[in-house]
C-alpha positions in Angstrom: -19.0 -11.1 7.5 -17.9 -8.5 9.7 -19.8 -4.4 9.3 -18.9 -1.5 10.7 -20.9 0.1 12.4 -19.8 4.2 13.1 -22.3 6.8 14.8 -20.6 10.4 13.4 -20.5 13.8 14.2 -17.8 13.7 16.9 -14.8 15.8 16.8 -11.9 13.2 17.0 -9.2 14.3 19.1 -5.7 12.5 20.5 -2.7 10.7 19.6 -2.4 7.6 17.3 1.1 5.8 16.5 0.8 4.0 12.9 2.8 0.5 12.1 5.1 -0.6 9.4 4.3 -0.1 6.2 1.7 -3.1 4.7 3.2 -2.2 1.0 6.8 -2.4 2.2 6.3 -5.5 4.7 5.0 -7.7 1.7 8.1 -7.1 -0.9 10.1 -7.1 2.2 9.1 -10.5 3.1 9.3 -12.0 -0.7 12.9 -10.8 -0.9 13.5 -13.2 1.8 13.1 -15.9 -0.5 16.5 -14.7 -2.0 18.8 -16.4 0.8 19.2 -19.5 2.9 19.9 -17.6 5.8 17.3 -16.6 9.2 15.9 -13.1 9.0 14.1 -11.2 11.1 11.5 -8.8 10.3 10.1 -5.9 12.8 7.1 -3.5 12.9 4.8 -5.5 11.0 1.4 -5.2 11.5 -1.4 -7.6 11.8 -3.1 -7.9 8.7 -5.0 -10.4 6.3 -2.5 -8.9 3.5 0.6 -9.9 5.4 -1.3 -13.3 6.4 -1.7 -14.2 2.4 1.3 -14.1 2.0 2.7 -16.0 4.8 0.4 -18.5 3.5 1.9 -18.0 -0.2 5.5 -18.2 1.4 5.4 -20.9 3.7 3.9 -23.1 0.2 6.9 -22.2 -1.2 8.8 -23.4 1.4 9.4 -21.2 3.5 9.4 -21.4 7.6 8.0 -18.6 9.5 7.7 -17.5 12.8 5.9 -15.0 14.9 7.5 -14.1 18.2 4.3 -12.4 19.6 6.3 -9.0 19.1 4.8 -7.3 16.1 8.2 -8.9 14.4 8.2 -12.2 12.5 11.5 -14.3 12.0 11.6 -16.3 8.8 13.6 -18.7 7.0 13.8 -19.9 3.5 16.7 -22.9 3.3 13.9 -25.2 3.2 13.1 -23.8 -0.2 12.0 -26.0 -3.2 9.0 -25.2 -4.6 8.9 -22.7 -7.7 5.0 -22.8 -7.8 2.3 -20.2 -6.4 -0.9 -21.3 -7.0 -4.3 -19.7 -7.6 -6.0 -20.0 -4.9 -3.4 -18.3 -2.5 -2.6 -15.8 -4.8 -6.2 -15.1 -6.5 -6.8 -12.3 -3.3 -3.6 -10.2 -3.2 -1.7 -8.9 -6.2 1.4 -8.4 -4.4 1.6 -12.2 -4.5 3.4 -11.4 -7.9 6.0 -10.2 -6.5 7.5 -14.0 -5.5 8.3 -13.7 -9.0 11.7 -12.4 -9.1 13.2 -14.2 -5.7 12.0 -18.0 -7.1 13.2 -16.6 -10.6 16.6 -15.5 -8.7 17.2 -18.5 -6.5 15.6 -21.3 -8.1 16.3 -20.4 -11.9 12.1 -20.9 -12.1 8.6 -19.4 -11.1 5.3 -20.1 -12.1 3.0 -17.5 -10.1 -1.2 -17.3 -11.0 -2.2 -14.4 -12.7 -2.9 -11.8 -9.3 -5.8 -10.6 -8.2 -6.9 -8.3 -5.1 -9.0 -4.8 -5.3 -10.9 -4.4 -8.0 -9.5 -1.3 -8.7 -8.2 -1.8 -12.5 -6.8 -3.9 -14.6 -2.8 -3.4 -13.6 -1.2 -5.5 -16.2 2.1 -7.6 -15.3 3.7 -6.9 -18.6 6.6 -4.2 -17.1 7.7 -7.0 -14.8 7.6 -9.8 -17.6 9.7 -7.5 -20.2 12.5 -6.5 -17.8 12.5 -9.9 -16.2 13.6 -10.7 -20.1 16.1 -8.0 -20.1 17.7 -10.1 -17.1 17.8 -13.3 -19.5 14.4 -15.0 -18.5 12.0 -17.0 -20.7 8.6 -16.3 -20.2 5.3 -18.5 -21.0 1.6 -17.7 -20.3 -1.4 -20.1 -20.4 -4.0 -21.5 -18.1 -4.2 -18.5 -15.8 -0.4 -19.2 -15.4 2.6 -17.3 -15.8 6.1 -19.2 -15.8 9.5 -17.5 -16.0 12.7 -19.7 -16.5 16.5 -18.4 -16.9 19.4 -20.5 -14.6 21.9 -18.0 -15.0 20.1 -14.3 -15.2 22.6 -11.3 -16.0 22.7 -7.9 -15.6 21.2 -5.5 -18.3 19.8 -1.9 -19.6 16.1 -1.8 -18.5 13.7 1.5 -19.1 10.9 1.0 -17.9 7.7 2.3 -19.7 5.9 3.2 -16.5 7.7 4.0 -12.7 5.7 0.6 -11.5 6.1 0.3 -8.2 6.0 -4.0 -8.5 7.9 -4.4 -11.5 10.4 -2.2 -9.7 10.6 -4.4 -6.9 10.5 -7.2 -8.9 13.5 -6.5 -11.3 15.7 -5.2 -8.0 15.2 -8.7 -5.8 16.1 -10.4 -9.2 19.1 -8.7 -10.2 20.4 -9.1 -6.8 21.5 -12.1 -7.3 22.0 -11.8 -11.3 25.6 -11.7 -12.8 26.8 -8.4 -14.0 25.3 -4.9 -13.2 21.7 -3.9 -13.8 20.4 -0.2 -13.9 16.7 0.7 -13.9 15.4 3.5 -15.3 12.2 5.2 -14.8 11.8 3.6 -11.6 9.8 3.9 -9.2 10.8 5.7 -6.3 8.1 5.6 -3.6 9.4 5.0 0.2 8.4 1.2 0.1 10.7 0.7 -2.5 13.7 2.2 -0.2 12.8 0.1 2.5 13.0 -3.0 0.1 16.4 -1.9 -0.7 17.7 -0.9 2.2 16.4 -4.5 3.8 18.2 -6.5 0.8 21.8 -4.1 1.2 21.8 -5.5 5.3 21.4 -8.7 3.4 24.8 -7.5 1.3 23.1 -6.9 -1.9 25.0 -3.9 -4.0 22.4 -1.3 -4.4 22.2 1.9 -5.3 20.1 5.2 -6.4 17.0 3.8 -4.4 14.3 7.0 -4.0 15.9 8.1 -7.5 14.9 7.8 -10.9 17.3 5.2 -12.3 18.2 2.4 -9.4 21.8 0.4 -9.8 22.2 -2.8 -8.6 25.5 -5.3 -9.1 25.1 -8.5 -8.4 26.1 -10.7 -6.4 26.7 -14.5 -5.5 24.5 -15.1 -2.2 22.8 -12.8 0.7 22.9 -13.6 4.1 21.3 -12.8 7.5 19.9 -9.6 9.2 17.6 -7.9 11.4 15.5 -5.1 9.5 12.6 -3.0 10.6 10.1 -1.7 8.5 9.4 2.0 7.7 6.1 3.5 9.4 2.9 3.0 7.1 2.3 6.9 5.6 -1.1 5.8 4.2 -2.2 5.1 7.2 -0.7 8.0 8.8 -2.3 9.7 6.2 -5.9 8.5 7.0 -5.7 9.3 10.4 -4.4 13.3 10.2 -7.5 13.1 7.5 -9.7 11.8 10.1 -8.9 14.6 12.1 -9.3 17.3 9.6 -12.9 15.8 8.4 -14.0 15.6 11.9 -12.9 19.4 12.4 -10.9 17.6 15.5 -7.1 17.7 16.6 -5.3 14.3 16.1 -1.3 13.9 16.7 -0.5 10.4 14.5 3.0 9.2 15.9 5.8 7.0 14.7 6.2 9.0 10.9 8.9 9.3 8.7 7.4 13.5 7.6 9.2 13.4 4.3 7.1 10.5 3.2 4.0 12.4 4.0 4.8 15.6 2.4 2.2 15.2 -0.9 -0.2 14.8 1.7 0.3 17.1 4.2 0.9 19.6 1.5 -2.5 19.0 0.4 -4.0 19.1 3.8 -2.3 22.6 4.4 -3.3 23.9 0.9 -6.9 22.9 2.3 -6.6 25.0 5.2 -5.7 22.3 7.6 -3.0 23.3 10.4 -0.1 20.7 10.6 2.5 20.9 13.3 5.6 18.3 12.8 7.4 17.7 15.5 9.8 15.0 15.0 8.2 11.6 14.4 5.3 12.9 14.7 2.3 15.3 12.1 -0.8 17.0 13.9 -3.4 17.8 12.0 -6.1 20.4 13.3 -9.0 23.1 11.5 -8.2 26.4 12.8 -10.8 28.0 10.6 -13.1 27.0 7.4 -11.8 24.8 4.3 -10.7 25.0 1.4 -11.3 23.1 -1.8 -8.5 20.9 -3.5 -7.6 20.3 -6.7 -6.1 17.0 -6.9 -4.2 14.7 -9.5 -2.8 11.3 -8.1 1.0 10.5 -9.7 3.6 8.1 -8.8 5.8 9.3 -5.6 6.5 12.0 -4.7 3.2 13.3 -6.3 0.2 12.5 -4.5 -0.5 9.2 -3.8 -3.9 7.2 -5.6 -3.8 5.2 -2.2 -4.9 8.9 -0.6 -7.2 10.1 -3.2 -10.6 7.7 -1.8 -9.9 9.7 1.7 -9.4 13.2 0.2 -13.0 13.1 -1.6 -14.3 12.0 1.7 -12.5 15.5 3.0 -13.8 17.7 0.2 -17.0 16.0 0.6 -17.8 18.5 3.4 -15.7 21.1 2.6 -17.3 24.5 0.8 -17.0 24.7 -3.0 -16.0 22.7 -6.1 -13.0 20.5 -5.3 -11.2 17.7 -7.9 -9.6 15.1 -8.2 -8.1 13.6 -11.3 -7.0 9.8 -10.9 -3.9 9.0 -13.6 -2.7 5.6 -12.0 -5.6 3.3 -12.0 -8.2 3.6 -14.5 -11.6 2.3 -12.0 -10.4 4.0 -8.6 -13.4 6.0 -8.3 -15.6 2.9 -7.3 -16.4 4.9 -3.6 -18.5 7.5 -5.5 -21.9 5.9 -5.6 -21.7 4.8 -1.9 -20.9 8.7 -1.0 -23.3 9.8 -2.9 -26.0 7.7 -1.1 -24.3 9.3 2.6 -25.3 12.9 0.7 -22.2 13.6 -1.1 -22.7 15.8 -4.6 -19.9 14.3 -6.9 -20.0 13.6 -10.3 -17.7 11.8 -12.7 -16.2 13.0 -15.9 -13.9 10.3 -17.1 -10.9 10.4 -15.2 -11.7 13.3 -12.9 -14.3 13.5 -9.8 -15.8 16.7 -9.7 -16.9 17.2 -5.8 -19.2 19.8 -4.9 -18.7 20.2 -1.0 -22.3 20.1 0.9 -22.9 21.1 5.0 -23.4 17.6 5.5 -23.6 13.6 5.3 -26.3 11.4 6.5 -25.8 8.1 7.7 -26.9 5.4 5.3 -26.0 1.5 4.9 -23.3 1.2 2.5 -20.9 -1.4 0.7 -16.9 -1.3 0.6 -15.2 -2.4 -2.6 -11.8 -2.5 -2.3 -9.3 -1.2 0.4 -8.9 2.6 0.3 -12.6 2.6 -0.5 -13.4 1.3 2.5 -11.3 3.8 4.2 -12.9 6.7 2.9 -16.8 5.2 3.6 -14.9 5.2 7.3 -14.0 9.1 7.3 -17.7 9.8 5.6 -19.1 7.8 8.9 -17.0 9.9 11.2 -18.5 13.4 10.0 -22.1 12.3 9.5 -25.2 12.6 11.1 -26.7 9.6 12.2 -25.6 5.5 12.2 -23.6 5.0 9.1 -23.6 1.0 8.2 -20.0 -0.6 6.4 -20.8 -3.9 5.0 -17.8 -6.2 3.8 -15.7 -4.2 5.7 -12.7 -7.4 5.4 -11.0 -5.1 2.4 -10.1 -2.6 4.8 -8.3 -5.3 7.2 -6.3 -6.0 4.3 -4.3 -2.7 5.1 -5.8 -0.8 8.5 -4.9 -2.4 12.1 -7.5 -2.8 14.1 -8.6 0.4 12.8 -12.1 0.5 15.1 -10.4 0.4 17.8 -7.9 3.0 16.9 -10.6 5.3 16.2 -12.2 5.0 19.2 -9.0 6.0 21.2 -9.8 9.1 19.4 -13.2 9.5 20.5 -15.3 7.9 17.7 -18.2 6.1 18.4 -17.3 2.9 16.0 -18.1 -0.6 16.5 -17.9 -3.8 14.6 -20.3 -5.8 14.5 -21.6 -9.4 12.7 -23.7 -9.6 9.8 
């Protein structure tokens, strides 16, 4: 296995330009599935999510091609196979979301109950119920789920939870359902208007994406087109909070800045200066921090995929800072390894209480799950001494050659082999 290996202490300081979005590339390239027709697929960055589910994709039938471009072209006539099985899909959750395509094209699915991070137990049950709305039948057994319906149709669905996935899922099947289909109490994070913007160049009927309650009418068949995927802001948001933790000056380039508002909002309220000019946030410490208080909520309240690289930030910053963590129920699994760097945090059931100390010391820790990893990264960057990341292949699940971006910045970062 690959470690990281990160010597802190170093003020980082540059420009950085962030990809496409990991969490809208994978729905993106599962809605695919809904037409016969060659699309192409741009800004997509290289990463052993986005690999799974090629792999998952091209089992079902699907060809795909990379044109050495960061853009991959794919085509799903070839299409016959209704069946994704565990051991493509045990790794990545968003594997689920082949669900509602096969369902939608084929009349069938039968999809391996997901796994990836350990972060929770994040029941399918939202996806199954309003795939049932749409007229499917659904059976589970043997670590199996199968949905059936030939002819889905439009219907009422209120969701009890703005799930990002069963959103997805229940737009890329009533795309092609009969009749009209409204959501409610969807989700409405950027991802999800990428995925619908992608599928209307495909001449799906979509409409009240980024809202609340999401139309969609639908139709007989999609065709062709060219779509290019909106820039990653959790990865944008990593880097400005590299930056701040470091007490450097990092420009991160290539942003949409309405998607990063919860975040940047926070980083301000912390006393962090951010400039946006254009396409592109700085983030820089004009003076000393502040603590937070933070509770993670479905967009456009602050993201959970932010909250593991915040407590790395209020780590170091003065006084009591926390963070309360409402959309998975085992997110705080970064704690203990902080703690071992120096950190002062405690846990009372949902919320971290942080008490900010002067400093971290290097130490050998363990990543266990993606955003984790990210945040045992920033804890590297600002501490004294050789900080050690085992299992550091959860965190090329989502970050691009993130070592290497780092050092651009000034970090002294290597990877190394166990």
């Amino acid at each position: 296995m690959d470690a990281f290996i990160i010597r802190g202490s170093r003020a980082l300081k540059g420009k950085v330009k962030v990809r496409g979005a990991k969490n809208a590339v994978l729905p993106i390239m599962a809605a695919a599935l809904l037409t016969d027709e060659r699309c192409t697929i741009e800004n997509i960055p290289t990463l052993r999510d986005i690999v799974t589910m090629g792999k998952v994709l091209k089992h079902l039938g699907m060809a795909i091609e990379d044109n050495g471009n960061g853009a991959l072209v794919v085509d799903s006539s070839g299409l016959a196979n209704h069946i994704a099985p565990y051991e493509l899909v045990r790794t990545m959750r968003a594997s689920v979301l082949v669900m509602g395509p096969l369902l939608a094209r084929l009349g069938k699915a039968k999809v391996a109950l997901p796994g990836g991070c350990a972060i929770g137990l994040r029941p399918i049950d939202i996806h199954l119920k309003g795939l049932e709305a749409l007229g499917a039948k659904i059976k589970i057994g043997r670590g199996y789920v199968e949905v059936s319906g030939k002819k889905l149709h439009g219907a009422e669905i209120r969701l009890s939870y703005p799930s990002v996935g069963a959103t997805e899922n229940l737009i890329m099947a009533a795309a092609l359902a009969g009749g009209k289909t409204v959501i409610d109490n969807a989700a409405r994070e950027p991802e999800i208007q990428d995925l619908a913007k992608f599928l209307r160049s495909l001449g799906a009927k979509i409409e009240g994406e980024g809202t609340s309650r999401i139309s969609i009418e639908g139709v007989q068949r999609l065709g062709s087109a060219t779509h290019c995927v909106t820039p990653d802001r959790i990865e944008a948001g990593t880097y400005l909070a590299a930056g701040a933790i470091t007490g450097g000056r990092v420009t991160v380039e290539g942003v949409v800045e309405e998607h990063l508002k919860p975040v940047s909002l926070k980083l301000a309220e912390a006393g962090v200066n951010i400039e946006v000019d254009g396409s592109s946030i700085t983030a820089s410490i004009p003076g000393r921090m502040r603590p937070l208080n933070i509770r993670t909520m479905p967009y456009p309240g602050f993201p959970t995929d932010m909250q593991a690289q915040f407590m790395a930030l209020m780590t170091v910053t003065p006084g009591i800072s926390s963070i309360t963590e409402t959309v998975f129920e085992n997110r705080f699994m970064q704690v203990a390894e902080l703690n071992r760097m120096g950190a002062d945090i405690r846990i009372e059931h949902n919320t971290a209480i942080i008490n900010g100390v002067n400093n971290l010391s290097g130490a050998e820790v363990m990543a266990s799950d993606l955003r984790a990893s990210a945040a045992l990264v920033l804890a590297g960057l600002v501490a004294r001494g050789e900080t050690h990341i085992s299992r550091i292949y959860h965190i090329d699940r989502g970050y691009e050659q993130i070592e290497c971006k780092l050092r651009d910045l000034g970090a002294d970062i290597e990877r190394v082999k166990e």
